[in-house]
C-alpha positions in Angstrom: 12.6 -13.9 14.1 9.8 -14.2 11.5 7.2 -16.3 13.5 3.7 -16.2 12.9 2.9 -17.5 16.6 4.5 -14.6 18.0 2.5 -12.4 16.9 -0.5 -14.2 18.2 0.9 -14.4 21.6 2.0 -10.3 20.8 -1.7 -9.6 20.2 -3.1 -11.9 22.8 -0.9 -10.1 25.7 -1.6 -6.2 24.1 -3.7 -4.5 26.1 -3.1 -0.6 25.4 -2.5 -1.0 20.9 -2.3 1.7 18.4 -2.5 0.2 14.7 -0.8 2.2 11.5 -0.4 1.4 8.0 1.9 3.8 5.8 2.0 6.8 4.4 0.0 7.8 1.2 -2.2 4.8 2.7 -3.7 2.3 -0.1 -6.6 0.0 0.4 -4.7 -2.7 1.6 -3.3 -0.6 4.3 -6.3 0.9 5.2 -8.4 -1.6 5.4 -6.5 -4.4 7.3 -5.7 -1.6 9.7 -9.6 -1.4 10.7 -9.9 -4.7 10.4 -7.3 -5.7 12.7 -8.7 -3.0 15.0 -12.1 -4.2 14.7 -11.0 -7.7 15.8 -9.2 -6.6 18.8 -11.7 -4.8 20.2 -13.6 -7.9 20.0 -11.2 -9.3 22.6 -11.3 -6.4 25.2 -8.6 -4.7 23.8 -7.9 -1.0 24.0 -7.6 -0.3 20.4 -6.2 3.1 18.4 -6.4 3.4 14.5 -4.3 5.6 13.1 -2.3 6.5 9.6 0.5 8.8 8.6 -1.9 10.6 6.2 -5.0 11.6 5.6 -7.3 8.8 4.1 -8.0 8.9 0.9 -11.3 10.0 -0.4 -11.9 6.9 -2.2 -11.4 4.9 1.0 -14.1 6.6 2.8 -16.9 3.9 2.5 -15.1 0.9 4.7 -16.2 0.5 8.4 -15.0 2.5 10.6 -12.5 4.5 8.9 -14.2 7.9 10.7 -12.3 6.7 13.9 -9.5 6.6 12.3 -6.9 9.3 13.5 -3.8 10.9 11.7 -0.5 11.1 13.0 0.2 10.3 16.8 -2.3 10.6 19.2 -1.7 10.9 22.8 -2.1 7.8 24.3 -0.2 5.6 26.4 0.6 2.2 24.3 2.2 -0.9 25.5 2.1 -2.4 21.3 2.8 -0.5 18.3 1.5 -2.6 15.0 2.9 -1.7 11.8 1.1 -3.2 8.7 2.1 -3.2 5.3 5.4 -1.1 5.8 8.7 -2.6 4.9 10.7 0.4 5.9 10.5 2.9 8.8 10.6 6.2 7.0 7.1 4.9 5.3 5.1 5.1 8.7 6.0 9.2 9.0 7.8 11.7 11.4 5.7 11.4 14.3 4.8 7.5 14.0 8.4 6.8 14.0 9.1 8.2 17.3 7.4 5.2 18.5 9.8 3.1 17.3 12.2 3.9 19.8 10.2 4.1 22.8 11.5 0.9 24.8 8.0 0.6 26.7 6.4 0.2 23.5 6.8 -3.5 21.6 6.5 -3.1 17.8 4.9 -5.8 15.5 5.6 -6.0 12.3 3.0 -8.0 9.6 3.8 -7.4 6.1 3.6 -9.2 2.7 6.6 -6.9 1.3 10.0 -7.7 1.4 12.4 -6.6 4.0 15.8 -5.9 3.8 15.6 -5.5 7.3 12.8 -5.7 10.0 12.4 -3.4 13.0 10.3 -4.2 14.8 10.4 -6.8 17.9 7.7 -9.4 16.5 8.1 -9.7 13.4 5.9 -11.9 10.3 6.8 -10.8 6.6 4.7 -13.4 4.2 6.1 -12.6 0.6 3.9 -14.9 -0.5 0.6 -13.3 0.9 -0.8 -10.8 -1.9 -2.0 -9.1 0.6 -1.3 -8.2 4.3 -5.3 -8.5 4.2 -4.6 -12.2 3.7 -2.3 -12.2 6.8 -4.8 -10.6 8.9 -8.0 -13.1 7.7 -5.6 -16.2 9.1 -4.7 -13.9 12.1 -8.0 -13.4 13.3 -9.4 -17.0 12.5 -6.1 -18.0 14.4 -7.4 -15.9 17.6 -10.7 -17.1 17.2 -12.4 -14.1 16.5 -15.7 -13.9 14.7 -15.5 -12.2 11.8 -18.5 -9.9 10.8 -19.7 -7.7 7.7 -17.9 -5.1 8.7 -14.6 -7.0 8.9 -15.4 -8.7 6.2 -15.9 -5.5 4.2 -12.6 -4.2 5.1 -10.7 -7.5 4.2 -12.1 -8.1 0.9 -11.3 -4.3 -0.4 -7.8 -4.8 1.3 -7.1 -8.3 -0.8 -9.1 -7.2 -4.3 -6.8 -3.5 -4.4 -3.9 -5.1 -3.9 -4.6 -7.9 -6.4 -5.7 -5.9 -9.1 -9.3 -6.5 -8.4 -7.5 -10.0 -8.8 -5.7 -9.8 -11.9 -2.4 -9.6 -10.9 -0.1 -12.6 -10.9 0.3 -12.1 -7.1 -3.7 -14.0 -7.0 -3.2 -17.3 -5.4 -6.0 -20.3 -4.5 -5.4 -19.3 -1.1 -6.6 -15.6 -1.7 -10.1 -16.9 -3.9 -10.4 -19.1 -0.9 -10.3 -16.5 1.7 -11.9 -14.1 -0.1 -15.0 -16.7 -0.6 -15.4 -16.9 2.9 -15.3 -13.3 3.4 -18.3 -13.1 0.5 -20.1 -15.7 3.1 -20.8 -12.5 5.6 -22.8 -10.4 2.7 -20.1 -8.4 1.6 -21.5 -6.2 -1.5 -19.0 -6.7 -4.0 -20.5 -5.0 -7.3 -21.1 -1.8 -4.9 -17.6 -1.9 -3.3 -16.3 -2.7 -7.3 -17.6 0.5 -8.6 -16.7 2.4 -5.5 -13.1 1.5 -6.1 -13.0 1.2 -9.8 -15.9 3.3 -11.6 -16.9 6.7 -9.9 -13.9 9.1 -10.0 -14.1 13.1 -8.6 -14.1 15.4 -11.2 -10.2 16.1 -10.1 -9.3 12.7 -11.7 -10.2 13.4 -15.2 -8.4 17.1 -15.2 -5.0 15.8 -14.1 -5.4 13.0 -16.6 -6.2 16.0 -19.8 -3.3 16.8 -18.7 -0.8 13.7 -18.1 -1.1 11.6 -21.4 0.5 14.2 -23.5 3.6 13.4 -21.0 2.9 9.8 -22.0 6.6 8.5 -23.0 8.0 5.3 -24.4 11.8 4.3 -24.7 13.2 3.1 -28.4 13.1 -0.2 -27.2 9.4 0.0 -27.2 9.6 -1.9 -23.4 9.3 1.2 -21.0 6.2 3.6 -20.8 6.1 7.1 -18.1 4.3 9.1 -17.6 4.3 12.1 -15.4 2.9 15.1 -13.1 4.5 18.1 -12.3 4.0 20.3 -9.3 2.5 22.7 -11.6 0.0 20.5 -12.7 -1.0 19.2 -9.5 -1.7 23.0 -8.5 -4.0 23.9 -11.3 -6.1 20.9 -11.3 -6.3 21.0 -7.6 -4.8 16.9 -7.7 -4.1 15.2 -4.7 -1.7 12.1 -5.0 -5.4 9.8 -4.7 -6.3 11.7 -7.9 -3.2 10.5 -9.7 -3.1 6.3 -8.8 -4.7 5.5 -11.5 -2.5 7.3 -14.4 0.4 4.7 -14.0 -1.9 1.8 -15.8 -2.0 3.8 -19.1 1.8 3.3 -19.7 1.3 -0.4 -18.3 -1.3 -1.1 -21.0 0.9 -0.2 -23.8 1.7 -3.5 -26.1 5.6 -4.5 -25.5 5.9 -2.4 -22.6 7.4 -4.3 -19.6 8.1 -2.1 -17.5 6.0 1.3 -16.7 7.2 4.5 -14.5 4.9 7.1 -13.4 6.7 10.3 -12.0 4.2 12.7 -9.3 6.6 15.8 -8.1 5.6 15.5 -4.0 6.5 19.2 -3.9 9.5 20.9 -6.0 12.5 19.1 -5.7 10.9 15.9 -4.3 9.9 13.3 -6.8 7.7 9.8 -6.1 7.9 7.5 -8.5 5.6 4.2 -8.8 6.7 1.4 -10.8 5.2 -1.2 -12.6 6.6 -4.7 -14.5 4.2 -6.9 -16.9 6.6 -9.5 -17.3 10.9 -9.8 -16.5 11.6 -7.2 -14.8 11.8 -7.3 -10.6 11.2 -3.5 -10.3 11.6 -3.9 -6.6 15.6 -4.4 -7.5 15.2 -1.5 -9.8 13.4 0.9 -7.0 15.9 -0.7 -4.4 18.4 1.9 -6.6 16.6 4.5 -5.4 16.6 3.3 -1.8 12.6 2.5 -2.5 11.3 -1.3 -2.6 8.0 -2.9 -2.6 7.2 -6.0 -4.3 8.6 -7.5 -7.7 6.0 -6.5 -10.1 4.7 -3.1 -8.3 7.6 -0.4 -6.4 8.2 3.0 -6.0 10.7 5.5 -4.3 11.1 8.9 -3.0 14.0 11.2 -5.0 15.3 14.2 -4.3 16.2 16.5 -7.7 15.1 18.2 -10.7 11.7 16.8 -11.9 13.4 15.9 -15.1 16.8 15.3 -14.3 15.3 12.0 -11.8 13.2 11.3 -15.4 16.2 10.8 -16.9 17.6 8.8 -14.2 15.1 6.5 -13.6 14.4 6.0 -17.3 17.9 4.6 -18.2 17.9 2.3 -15.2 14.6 1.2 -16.4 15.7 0.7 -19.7 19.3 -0.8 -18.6 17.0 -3.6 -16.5 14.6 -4.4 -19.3 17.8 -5.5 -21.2 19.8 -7.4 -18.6 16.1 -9.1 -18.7 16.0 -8.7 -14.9 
């Protein structure tokens, strides 16, 4: 059941709560995970924060994220809250176990779509561009005062996942949210060029590299580009170095849809995808048994760094002409 109430009444009865977004984590994750953590602990609550992965270096500026754990922690939780994560295998190995401890209830909020939901309370807004939009109504449904430091980690949760709100996904509800947030000081040109402006050294060496992979299809509509293991070892790249590279394809004239391949380790590709305008590249990862949201995707394959190129090209290609 997909009820918004539930979840209140989930949060309102936790008393023992360990929070997780999903692996590789992305602002959105991140941040509504603290903030949600932050708001609880208003209330009393007993709160853990943790993530699959390590945090991202560019990540390390929002409130509280030094308390932030990785993996499991020992602990013993009565309410497991998953954010942002359509699909189990995306919270990790050791996160997953929770899933099927019977004395733990799981709550689900996310703004992707799922084929599926696992957990026991469940509320999945497709609609939300963010899941940091879910958790702004959550905690002013709780009555919870928000503060800076909320605040902070809200705003950088709804502007990455909006594109620094250019993406289609932007909605009057997010400007309005995100104006109230601004009401508690946050400082949005020095959170901008900490997301979007200052890059480590790593970022501009993996990118020397990457745009003579830069590849587009006859039909002029899909754009990849890609990086191999080998070039993730001699630049010393970690997949936060790399985000970034999948907009140069994107900003190619024509070019609906736009690929970027990252080889995990050999044998194990992760690709990101990306649609300007027809295209629901959600349907197109959902061939790969990946997913995520019609205009932004990705999946997980398993094969020869440019065999899966080949593979996910022509599906690409096949989609831009059946125009969906």
């Amino acid at each position: 059941m997909n009820s918004f109430v539930n979840v209140v009444k989930a949060m309102q009865d936790a008393q023992n709560i360990i929070i997780s977004g999903h692996v590789t984590p992305d602002g959105d994750s991140i941040g509504s995970t603290l903030a949600l953590a932050q708001g609880l602990n208003k209330l009393g609550k007993n709160v853990t924060v943790t993530s699959p992965d390590p945090i991202p270096e560019i990540y390390q500026f929002l409130p509280g994220v030094k308390d932030l754990r990785v993996g499991l922690p020992l602990g013993n939780f009565d309410t497991f809250v998953v954010l942002d994560c359509s699909v189990p295998w995306r919270l990790g190995d050791e996160l997953q176990e929770l899933l099927n401890n019977e004395d733990v209830k799981v709550v689900c909020i996310d703004h992707h779509p799922f084929e599926q939901v696992f957990g026991n309370v469940n509320y999945i807004d497709i609609k939300a561009a963010a899941t940091g939009e879910i958790i702004y109504d959550l905690l002013i449904e709780m009555n919870i005062e928000l503060d800076l430091d909320i605040a902070i980690n809200l705003y950088t949760a709804i502007a990455t996942d909006t594109g620094s709100f250019r993406y289609e996904n932007t909605t009057a509800g997010t400007h309005r949210r995100v104006g109230e947030l601004l009401n508690y000081g946050v400082p949005v040109a020095k959170i901008s060029n900490l997301l979007y402006d200052e890059k480590p050294l790593e970022v501009f060496k993996v990118l020397q590299r990457a745009l003579p992979t830069l590849g587009l299809s006859a039909c002029g509509k899909v754009a990849w580009i890609c990086v191999d293991w080998n070039t993730k070892q001699l630049t010393g790249a970690k997949d936060e170095h790399t985000d970034d590279l999948i907009s140069y394809p994107r900003r190619i004239k024509g070019v609906d849809v736009a690929l970027m391949f990252r080889e995990q380790s050999p044998g194990l590709v992760k690709v990101s995808m990306r649609s300007n305008y027809r295209v629901d590249v959600n349907k197109l990862a959902g061939q790969f048994n990946g997913g995520g949201h019609k205009r932004a995707s990705g999946c997980l394959i398993k094969g020869d760094f440019n065999s899966v190129q080949k593979q996910v090209v022509t599906a690409a290609i096949d989609a831009v002409r059946r125009g969906n």
